[in-house]
N, C-alpha and C positions, 0 to 999 in steps of 0.2 A: 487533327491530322486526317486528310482522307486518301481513305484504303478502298481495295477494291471490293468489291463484294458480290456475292451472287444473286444477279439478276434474272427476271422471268423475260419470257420472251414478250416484246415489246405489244401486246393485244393490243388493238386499237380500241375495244369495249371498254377495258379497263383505264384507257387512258383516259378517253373521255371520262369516264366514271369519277376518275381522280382528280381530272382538273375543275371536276365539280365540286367535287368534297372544298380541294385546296380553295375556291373561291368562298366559299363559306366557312374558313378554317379558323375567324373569330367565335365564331358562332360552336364550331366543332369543341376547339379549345374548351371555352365555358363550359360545356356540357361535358366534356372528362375531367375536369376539375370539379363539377360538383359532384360526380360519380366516384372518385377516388376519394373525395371526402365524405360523403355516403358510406364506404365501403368499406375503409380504413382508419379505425383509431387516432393512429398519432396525427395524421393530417387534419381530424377533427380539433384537436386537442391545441391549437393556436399558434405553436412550436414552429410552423411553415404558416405564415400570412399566405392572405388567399390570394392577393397581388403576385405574392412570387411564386403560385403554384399555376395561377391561369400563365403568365409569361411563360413558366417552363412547357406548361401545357401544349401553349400556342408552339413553342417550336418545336414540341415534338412531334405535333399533326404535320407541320412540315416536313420534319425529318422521315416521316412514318410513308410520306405519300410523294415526296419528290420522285423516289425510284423507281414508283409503276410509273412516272410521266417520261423523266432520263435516266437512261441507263449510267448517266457519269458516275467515279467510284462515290461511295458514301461517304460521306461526315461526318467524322464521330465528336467532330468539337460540341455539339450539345450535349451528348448524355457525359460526354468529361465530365464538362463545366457543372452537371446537375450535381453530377459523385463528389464531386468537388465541390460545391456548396451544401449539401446534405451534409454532407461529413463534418463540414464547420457548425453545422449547426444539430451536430448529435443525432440526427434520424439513424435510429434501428436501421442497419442495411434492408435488411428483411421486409420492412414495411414500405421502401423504397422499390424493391424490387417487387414486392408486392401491387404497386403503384405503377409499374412499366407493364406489369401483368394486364391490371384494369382500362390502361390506356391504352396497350395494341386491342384487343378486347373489344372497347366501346368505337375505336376506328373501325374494328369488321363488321361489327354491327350495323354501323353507318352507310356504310359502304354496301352491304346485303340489303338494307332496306333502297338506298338512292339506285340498285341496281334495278330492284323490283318496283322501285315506281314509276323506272324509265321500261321495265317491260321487257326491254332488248339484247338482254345480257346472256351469253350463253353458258350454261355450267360449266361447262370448258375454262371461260376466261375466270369465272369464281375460284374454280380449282385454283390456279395458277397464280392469284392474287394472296389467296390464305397460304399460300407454299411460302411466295415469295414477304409478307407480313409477318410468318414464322419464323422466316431465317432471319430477316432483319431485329424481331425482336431478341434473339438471342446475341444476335452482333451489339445494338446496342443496349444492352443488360450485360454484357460481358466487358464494351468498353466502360460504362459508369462503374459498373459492381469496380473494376480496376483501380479507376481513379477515385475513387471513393475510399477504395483502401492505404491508397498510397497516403492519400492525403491524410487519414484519422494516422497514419503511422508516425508520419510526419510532428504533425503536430500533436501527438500525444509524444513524442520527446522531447519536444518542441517545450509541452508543457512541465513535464519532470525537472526538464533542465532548470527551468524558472524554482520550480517550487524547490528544488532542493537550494538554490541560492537565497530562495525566502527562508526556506531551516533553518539554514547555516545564519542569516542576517540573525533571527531571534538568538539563537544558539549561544551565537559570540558576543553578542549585543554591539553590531555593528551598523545595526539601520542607518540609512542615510538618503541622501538626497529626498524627492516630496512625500514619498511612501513613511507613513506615522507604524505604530507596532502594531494597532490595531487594524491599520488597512491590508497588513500583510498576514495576520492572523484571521482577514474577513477572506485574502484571496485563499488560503490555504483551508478554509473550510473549519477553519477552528472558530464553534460558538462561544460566547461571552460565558465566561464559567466563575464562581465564588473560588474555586481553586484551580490549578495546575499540577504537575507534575512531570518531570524530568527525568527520563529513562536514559541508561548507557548499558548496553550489552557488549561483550568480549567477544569479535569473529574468530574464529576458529579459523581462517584463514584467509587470505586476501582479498576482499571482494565478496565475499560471502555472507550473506544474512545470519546473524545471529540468531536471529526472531523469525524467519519465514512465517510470513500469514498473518502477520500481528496484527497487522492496522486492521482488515476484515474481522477477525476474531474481536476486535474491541470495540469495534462497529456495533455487532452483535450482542455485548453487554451494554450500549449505549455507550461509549466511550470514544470520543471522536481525538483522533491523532494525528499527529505528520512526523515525518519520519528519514533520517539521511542516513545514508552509509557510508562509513569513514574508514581507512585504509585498517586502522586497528578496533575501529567499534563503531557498533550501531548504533544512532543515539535521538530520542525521538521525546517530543510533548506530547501529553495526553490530558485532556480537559475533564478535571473530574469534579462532578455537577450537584455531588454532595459526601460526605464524607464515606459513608461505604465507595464511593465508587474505588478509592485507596485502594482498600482491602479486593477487588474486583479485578483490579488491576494489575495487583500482586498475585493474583490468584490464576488469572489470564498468562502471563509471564513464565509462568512457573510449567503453563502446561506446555509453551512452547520450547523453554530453556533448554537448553542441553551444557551450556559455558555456564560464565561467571554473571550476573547481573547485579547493579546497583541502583535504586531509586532515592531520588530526590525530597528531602519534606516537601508535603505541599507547600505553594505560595500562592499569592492572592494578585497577583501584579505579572502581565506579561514580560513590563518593563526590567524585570530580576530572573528572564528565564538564562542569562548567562551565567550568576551565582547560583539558579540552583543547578546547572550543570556542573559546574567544580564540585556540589556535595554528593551531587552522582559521580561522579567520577569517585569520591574517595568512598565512598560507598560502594562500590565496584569494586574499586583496589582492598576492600573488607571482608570480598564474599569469596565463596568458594567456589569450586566447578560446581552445575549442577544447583547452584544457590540462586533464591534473590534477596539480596541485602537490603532493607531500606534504613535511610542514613538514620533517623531518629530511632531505629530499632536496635541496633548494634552499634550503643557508643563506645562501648570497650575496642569492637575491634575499629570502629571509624579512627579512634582515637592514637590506634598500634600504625593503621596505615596514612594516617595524615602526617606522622612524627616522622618520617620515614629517615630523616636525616639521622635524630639525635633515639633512633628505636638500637644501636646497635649497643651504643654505650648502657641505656637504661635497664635493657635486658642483660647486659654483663655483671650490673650494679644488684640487682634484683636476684637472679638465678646462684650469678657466686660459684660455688664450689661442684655446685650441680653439674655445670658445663662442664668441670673437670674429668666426670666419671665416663667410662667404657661406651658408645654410644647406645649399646642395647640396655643396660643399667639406666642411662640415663633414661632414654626413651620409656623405659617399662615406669619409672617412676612419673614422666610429667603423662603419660596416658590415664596413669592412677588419677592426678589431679586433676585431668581434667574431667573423667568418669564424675568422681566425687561435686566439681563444678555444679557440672549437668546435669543432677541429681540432687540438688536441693542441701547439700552436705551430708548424704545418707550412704554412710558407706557401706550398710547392707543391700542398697539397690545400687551402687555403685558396681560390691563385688557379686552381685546379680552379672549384671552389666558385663564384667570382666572374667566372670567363671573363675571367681577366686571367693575365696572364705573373708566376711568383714572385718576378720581380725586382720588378715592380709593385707587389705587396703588400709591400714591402720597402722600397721609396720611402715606400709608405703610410705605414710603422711609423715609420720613422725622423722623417717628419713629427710623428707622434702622441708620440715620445718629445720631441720640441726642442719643440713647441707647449706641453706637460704637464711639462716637467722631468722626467720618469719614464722612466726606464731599463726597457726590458724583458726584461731579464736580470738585474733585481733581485726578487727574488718579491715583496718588500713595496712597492714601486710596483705590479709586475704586478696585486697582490691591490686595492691600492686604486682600481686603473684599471677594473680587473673591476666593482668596488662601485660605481664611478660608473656604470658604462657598465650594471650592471643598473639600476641607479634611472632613468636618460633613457630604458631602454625599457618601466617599469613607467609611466613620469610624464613624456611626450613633453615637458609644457608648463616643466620643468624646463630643455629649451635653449632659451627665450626669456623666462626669467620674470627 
């Protein structure tokens, strides 16, 4: 689109001057193109062919030198069009702008020397030419820097949108049409890994990250992820490249948690990242606030919240008479049991734990055994006492339903 802009008064020095330069403006081009490659890194670096940097080149010596010759408004469709393909092709703004710097630059340069070998130029019209090559450079460094942004804006949601429908394909195990599991785990930046792993974290609220900062943070353990956000949980792969990386992962998790988290055993096969989302999930549905579950770590409680249907009956069958009593009665005893659990069956560190005397916790048990018919020195009472007593505390509503 061309706007208008402010021009110098039309020196006839200068004009001659320009329409010199502009007849040599192959020649000009070339030489701010090798100077900006000279001078600048990423344009060294192969990321911008030198084809497409001499063309942009060429039209900005145009663009640079039309308006000492006409005053018409300027055109800013070139430095668009540059913002606009730099963008697609990931140039650091900075080093672009960088590169509009080195180009007005090496044009006054040229221009100083073509001045002084024609002799005739009066400082007057030099003034008036750098005046007018400074406003211009900042007119267009302001329309590219624009377009430049609109454009990485664009298509970096452009690009999310993809990749989150690439999650979700792995996710659900819905791939389809030409894209194979692995082409989609090459666009999503996930390397070839001996295992995987399937995270599902609990939003705290609609839209809200579970996990803020995750994928970075596991970057930074080496741990490359993708990651979707689903109306009730966050739920994301992470490629773990040897068996600590688990334990890494678990440990990463933990520092960001604030809710409930569940992880998946590893698997060895892209092709099964939907099944081990169900074991995250019930591995989720296992943990507590503030926890991360992983599924092979907690099969008692995987086991309470995978039952979910037939957990109310089990727990009625199991607890017994227990349920019947006062609810602080009741409570104070299945705390005792579980103290005693979590403790190795030591009721001296148990009633550590509970700021009760061992014998106490021992009154406790013997209650919880005659109330439950369950011997605690039988392991398969023990095991089933353990199974109810994790189900009332994944599903409180389980001792009044």
């Amino acid at each position: 689109m061309a706007v208008p802009a402010t021009q110098p008064l039309r020196n006839p020095e200068i004009v001659v001057l320009a329409r010199s330069l502009l007849e040599r403006r192959q020649e000009i081009a070339d030489g701010m193109a090798e100077r900006i490659r000279r001078e600048i890194d990423f344009y060294r670096s192969g990321a911008v062919s030198l084809d497409d940097l001499r063309a942009s080149c060429d039209r900005n010596v145009e663009m640079i030198l039309w308006p000492l010759v006409n005053p018409a408004p300027v055109d800013l469709r070139p430095p668009q069009e540059t913002g606009r393909r730099r963008a697609r092709q990931r140039a650091p703004l900075s080093e672009v702008m960088a590169a509009y710097r080195v180009g007005f630059r090496f044009v006054w340069e040229t221009l100083v020397v073509e001045a002084h070998e024609r002799g005739r130029t009066s400082s007057e019209a030099l003034v008036a030419a750098a005046s007018a090559l400074w406003v211009s450079n900042d007119e267009y460094t302001d329309a590219m820097a624009t377009a430049y942004r609109e454009t990485l804006t664009a298509d970096l949601r452009h690009d999310e949108r993809e990749r989150t429908a690439m999650v979700e394909a792995l996710l659900d195990g819905t791939v389809s049409g030409s894209s194979t599991t692995w082409e989609i785990a090459d666009m999503l930046r996930l390397p070839a890994s001996p295992n995987y792993a399937v995270v599902a974290a609990e939003v705290s609220d609609l839209a809200r990250e579970a996990l803020p900062g995750v994928e970075g943070r596991l970057i930074r353990k080496d741990i490359a992820s993708a990651w979707q956000l689903r109306p009730e949980m966050q739920v994301g792969m992470a490629c773990l490249k040897n068996p600590a990386k688990l334990d890494a992962l678990v440990a990463t998790l933990r520092e960001v948690n604030a809710g409930r988290v569940g992880v998946s055993p590893p698997y060895p096969a892209l092709e099964h990242t939907a099944s081990a989302l169900r074991l995250a999930r019930l591995a989720l549905a296992a943990s507590r606030p503030g926890l991360v579950t992983v599924f092979d770590s907690a099969p008692l409680s995987v086991t309470a919240a995978s039952a979910s249907e037939v957990m109310p009956r089990v727990v009625t069958a199991i607890l017994g008479a227990l349920l019947e009593l006062r609810p602080d009665d009741r409570d104070i005893l299945l705390e005792t049991l579980e103290a005693w659990r979590d403790n190795n069956g030591s009721a001296t560190t148990a009633g550590a734990k509970l700021f009760c005397h061992p014998n106490t916790v021992r009154h406790r048990l013997r209650r919880v055994e005659n109330l439950t018919g369950r011997s605690l020195s039988d392991p398969l009472a023990i095991t089933e006492l353990c199974l109810a007593l994790e189900a009332v505390r994944l599903r409180p509503e389980l001792l009044t339903s």
